[in-house]
DRENTORKOL-3810 file (N, C-alpha, C; in nm, 4 decimals):
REM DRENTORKOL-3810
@n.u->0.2871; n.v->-0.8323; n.w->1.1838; ca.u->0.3359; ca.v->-0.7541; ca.w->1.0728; c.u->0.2524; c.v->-0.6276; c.w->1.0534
@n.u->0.1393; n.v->-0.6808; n.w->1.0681; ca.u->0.0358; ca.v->-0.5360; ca.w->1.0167; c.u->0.0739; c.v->-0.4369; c.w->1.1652
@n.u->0.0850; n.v->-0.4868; n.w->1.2672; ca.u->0.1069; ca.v->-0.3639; ca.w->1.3765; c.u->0.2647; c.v->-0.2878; c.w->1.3319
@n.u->0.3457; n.v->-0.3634; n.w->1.2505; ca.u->0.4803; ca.v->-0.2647; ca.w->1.2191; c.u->0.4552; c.v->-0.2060; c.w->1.1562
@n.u->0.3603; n.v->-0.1911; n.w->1.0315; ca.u->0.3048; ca.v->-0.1630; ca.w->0.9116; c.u->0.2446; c.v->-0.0350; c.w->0.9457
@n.u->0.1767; n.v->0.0039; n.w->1.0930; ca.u->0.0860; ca.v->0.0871; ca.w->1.1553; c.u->0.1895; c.v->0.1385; c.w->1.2305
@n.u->0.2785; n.v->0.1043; n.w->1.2730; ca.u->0.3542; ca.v->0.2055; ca.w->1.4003; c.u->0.4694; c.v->0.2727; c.w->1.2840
@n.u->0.5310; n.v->0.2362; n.w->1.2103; ca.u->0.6360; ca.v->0.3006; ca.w->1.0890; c.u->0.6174; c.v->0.4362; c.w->1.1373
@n.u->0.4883; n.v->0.4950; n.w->1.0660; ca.u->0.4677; ca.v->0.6345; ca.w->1.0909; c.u->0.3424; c.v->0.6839; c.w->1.1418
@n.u->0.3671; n.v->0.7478; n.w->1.2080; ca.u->0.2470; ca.v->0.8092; ca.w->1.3222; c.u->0.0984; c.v->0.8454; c.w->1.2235
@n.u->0.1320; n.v->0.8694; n.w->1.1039; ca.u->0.0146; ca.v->0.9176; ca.w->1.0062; c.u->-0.0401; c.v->0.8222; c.w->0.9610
@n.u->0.0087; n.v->0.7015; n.w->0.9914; ca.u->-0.0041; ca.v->0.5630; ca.w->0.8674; c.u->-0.1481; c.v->0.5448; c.w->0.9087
@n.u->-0.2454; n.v->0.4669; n.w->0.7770; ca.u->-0.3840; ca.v->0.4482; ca.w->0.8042; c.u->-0.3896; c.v->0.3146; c.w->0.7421
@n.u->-0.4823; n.v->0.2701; n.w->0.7751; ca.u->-0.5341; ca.v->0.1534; ca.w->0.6872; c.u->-0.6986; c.v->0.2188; c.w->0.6863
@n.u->-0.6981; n.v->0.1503; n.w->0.5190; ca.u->-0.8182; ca.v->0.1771; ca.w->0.4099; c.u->-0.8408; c.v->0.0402; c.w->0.3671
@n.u->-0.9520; n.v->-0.0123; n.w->0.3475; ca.u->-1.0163; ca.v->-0.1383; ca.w->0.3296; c.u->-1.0953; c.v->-0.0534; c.w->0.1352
@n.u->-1.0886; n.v->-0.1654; n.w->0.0855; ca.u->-1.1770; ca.v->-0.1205; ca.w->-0.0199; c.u->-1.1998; c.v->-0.2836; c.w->-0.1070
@n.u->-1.2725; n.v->-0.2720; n.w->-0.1722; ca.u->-1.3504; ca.v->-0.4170; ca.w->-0.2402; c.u->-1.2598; c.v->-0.5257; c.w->-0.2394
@n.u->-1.2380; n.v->-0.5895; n.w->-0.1481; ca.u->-1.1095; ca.v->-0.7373; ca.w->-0.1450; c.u->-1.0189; c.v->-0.7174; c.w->-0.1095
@n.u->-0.9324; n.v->-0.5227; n.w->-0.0570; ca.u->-0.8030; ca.v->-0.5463; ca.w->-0.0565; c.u->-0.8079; c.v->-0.4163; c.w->0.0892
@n.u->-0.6492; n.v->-0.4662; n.w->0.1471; ca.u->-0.6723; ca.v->-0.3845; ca.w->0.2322; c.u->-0.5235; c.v->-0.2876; c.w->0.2043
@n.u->-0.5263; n.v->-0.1484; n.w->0.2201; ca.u->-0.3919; ca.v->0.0158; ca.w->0.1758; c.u->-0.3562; c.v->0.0368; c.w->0.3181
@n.u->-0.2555; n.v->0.0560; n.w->0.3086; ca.u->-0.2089; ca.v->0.1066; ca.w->0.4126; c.u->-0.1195; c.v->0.2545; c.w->0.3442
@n.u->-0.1277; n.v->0.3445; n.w->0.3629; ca.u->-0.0731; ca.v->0.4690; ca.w->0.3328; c.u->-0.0514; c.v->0.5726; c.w->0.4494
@n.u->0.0168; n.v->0.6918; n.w->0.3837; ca.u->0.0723; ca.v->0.7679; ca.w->0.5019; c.u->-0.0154; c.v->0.9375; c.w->0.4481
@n.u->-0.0855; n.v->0.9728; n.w->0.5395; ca.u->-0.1364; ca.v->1.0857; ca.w->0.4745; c.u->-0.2795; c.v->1.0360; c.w->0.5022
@n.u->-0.3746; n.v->1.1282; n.w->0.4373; ca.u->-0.5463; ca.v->1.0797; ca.w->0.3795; c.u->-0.5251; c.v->1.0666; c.w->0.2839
@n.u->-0.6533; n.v->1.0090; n.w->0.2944; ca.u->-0.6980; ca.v->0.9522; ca.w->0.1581; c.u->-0.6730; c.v->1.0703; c.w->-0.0014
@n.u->-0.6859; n.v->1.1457; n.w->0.0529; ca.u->-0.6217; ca.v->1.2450; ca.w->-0.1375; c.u->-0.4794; c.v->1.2462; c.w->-0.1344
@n.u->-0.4320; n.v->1.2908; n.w->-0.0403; ca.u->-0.3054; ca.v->1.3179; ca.w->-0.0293; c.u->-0.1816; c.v->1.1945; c.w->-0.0169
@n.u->-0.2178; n.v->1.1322; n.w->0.0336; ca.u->-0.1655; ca.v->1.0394; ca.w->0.0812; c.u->-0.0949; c.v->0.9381; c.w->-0.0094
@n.u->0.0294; n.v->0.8576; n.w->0.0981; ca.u->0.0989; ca.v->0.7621; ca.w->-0.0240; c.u->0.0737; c.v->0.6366; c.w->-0.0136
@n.u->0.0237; n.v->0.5322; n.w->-0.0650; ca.u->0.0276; ca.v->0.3953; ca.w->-0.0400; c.u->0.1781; c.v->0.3401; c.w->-0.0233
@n.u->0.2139; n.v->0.2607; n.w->0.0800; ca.u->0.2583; ca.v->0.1537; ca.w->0.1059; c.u->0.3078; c.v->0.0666; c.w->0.0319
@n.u->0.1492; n.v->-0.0197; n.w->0.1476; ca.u->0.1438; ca.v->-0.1545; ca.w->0.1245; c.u->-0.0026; c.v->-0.1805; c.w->0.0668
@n.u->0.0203; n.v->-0.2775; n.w->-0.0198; ca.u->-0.1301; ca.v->-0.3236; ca.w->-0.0124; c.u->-0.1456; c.v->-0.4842; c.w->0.0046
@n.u->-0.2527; n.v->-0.5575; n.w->0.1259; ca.u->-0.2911; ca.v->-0.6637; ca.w->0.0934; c.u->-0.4289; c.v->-0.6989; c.w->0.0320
@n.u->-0.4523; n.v->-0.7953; n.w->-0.0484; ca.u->-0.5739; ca.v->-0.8584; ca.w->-0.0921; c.u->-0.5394; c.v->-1.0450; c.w->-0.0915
@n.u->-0.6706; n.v->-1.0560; n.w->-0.0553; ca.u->-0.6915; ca.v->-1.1666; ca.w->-0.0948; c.u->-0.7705; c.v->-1.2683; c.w->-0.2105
@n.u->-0.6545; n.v->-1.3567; n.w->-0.2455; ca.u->-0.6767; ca.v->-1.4199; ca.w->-0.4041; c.u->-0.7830; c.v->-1.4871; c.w->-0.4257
@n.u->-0.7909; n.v->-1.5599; n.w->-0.5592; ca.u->-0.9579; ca.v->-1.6446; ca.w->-0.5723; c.u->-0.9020; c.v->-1.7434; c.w->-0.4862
@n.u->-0.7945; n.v->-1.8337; n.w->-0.4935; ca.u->-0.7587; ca.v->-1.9272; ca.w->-0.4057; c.u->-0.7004; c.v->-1.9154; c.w->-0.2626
@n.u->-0.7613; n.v->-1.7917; n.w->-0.1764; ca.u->-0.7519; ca.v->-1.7554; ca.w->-0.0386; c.u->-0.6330; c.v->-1.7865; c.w->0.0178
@n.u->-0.4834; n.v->-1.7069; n.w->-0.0919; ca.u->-0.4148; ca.v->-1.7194; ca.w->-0.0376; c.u->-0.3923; c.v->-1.5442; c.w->-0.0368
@n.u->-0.3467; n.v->-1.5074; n.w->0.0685; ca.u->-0.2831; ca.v->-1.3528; ca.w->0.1079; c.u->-0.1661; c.v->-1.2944; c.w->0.0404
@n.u->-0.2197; n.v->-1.1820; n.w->-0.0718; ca.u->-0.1162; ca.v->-1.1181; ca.w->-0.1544; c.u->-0.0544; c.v->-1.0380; c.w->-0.1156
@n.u->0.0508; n.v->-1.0092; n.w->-0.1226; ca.u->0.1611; ca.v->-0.8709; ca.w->-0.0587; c.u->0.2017; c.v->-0.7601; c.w->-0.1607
@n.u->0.1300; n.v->-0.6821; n.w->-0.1712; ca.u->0.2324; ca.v->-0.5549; ca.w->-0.2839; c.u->0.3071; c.v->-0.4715; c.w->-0.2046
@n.u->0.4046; n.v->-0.4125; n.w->-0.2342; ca.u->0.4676; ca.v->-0.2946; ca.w->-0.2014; c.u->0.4423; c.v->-0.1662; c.w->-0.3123
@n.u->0.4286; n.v->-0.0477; n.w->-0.2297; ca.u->0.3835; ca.v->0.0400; ca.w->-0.3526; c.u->0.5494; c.v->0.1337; c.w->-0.3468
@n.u->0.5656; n.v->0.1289; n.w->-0.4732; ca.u->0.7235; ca.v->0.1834; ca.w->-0.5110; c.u->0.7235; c.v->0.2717; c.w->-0.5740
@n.u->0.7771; n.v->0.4205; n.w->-0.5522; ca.u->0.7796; ca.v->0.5637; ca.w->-0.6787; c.u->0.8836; c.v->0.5121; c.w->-0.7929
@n.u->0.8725; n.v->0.5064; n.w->-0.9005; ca.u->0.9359; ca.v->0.4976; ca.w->-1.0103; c.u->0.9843; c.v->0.6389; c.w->-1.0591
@n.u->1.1235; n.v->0.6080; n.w->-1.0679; ca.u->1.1265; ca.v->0.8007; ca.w->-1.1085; c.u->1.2291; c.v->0.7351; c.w->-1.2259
@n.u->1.1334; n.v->0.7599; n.w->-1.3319; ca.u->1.2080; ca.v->0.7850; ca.w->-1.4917; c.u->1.1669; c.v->0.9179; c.w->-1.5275
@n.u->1.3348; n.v->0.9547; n.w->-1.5459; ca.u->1.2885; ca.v->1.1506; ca.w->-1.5592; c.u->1.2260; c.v->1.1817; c.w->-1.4621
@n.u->1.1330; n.v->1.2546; n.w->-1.5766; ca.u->1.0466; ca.v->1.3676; ca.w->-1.4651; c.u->0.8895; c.v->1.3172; c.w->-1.4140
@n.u->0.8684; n.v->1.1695; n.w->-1.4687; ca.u->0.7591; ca.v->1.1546; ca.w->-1.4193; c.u->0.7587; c.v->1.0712; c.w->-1.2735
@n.u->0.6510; n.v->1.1156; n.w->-1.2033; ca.u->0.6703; ca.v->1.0611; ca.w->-1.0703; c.u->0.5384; c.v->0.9423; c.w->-1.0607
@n.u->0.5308; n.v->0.8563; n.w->-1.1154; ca.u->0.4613; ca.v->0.7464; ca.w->-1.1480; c.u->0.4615; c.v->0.6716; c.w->-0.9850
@n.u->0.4071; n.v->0.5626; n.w->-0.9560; ca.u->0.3718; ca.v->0.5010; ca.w->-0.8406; c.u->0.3722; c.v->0.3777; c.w->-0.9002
@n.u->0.4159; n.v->0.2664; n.w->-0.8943; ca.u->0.4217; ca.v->0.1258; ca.w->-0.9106; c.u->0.3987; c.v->0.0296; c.w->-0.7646
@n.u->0.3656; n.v->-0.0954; n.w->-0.8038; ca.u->0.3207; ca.v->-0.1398; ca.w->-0.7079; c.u->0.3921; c.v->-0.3527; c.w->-0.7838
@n.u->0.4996; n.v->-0.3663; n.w->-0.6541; ca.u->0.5903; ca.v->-0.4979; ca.w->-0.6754; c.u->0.5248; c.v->-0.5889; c.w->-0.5934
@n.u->0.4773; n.v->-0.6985; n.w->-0.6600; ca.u->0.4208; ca.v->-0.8148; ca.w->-0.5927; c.u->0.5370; c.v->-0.9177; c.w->-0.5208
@n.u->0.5106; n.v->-0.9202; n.w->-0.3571; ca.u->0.6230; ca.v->-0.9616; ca.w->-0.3489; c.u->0.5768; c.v->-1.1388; c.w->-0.2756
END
């Protein structure tokens, strides 16, 4: 899964940060998150998807636990 996650788009990165691992398209300022995994207190493997919410005019970023 994580190699589809990496081939999608030629820009895609993975970023590790305290427990969880981003996958986004872009760098790190610019850039859009994905996916994100972390892992729980009970070491099971969480899945978010990161989703643009567009109410109106704000361009907010949400993130659906799936």
């Amino acid at each position: 899964m994580l190699m589809k996650i990496l081939s999608f788009d030629p820009q895609m990165q993975e970023f590790s940060n305290r427990g969880s691992i981003k996958y986004e398209n872009g760098t790190a300022k610019s850039g859009k998150y994905c996916v994100e995994l972390i892992l729980s207190k009970t070491y099971s493997l969480v899945l978010f998807l990161w989703i643009p919410l567009k109410c109106g005019e704000s361009n907010h970023i949400g993130r659906a636990r799936i």
